[in-house]
N, C-alpha and C positions, 0 to 999 in steps of 0.2 A: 551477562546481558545478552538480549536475544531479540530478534528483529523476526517478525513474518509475515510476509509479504503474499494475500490472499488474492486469487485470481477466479473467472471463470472463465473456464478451457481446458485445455489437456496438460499433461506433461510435457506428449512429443513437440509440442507447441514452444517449448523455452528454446532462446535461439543460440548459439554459439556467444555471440557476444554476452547474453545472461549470464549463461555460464560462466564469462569469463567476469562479471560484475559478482557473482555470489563469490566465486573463491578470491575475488578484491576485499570484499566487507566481509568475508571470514576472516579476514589479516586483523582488521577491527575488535567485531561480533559476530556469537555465532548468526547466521540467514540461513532462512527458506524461505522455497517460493512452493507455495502449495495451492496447485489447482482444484477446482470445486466443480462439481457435473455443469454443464449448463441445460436452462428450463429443456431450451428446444423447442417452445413454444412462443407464437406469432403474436399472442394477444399479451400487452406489455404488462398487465394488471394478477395477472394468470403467472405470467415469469418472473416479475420481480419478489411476486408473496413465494415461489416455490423456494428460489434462489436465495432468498432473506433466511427461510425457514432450515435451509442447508447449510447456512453460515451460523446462523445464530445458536444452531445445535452443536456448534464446534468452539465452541468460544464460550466461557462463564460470564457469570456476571462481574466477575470480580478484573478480567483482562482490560487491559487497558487498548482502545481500541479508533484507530485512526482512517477514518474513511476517504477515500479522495471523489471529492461531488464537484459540480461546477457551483454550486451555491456555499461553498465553503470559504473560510479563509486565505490569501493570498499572501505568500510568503517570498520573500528575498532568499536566496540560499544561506547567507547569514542567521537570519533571525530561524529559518529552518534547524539548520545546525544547533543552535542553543536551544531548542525548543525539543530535538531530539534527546538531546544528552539530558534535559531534564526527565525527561518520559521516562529514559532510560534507567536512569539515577533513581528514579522514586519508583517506577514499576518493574524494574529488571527484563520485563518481555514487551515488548510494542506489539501491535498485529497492524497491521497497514490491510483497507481490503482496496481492490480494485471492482466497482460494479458491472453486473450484467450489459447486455446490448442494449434492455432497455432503464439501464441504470438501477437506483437504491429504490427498494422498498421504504415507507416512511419509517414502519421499526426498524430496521439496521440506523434510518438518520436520528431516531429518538436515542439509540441504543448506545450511539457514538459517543466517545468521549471527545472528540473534535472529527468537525469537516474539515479541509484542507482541497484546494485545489488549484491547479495548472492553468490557472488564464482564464478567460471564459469560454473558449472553445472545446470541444467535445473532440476524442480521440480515438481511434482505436483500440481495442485492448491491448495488440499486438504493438504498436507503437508506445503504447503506454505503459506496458510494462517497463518498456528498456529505460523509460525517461525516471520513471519511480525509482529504477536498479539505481542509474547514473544518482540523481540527486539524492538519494541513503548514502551510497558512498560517497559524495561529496560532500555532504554535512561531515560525514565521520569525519574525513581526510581534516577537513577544516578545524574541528574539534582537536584533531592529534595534530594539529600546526604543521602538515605538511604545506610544499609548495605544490600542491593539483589546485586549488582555487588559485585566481588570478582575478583581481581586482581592477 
């Protein structure tokens, strides 16, 4: 099974603590975090078709694929956690993306097989990544009945 975790930014960008979350959820599944160019342009309409059209070239039709949008679903880490191990169970690969600065193009949200998201506030990617890292391995941890969740 296999978990990947799509961003836009750099590599040098992953921060120590990622790091120390991928080789967590590689005890699990294998993970990557793979970064995508970003637009680098100002006009949101202009970036999110660029940025769509860089993702969508990297993914089939057939992956199974989990966007995190603020118009998405809102999940418990629990019902997350089951909800993973299914993905996982029936599609063997997830792909998770994290959107641009100015978020999803409509085809990435058409193209999704779930929206999923963090509250209704809007985050940075930097920040956001780590919370994505934390909560993948927190499902896992939960799913293999460790004690890391606490109820």
């Amino acid at each position: 099974m296999k978990i990947k975790l799509w961003f836009f930014g750099k590599k040098n960008e992953i921060t120590d603590f990622e790091e120390e979350m991928i080789k967590r959820i590689g005890f699990r599944c294998d993970f990557e975090m793979i970064p995508l160019p970003q637009a680098g342009i100002n006009e949101a309409s202009v970036a999110k078709k660029q940025e769509s059209d860089k993702l969508l070239s990297k993914i089939s039709d057939q992956d199974f694929l989990v966007i995190f949008d603020e118009r998405g679903k809102e999940m418990d880490s629990i019902e997350f956690s089951k909800k993973l191990k299914n993905w996982l169970v029936a599609h063997r690969t997830v792909h998770f993306v994290i959107g641009g600065a100015h978020g999803h193009d409509e085809k990435v949200r058409e193209r999704a097989n779930v929206l999923l998201q963090f509250g209704k506030m809007v985050w940075t990617r930097n920040l956001f990544r780590k919370m994505a890292c934390e909560q993948i391995y927190r499902a896992l941890e939960i799913d293999a009945g460790s004690n890391f969740h606490k109820e």
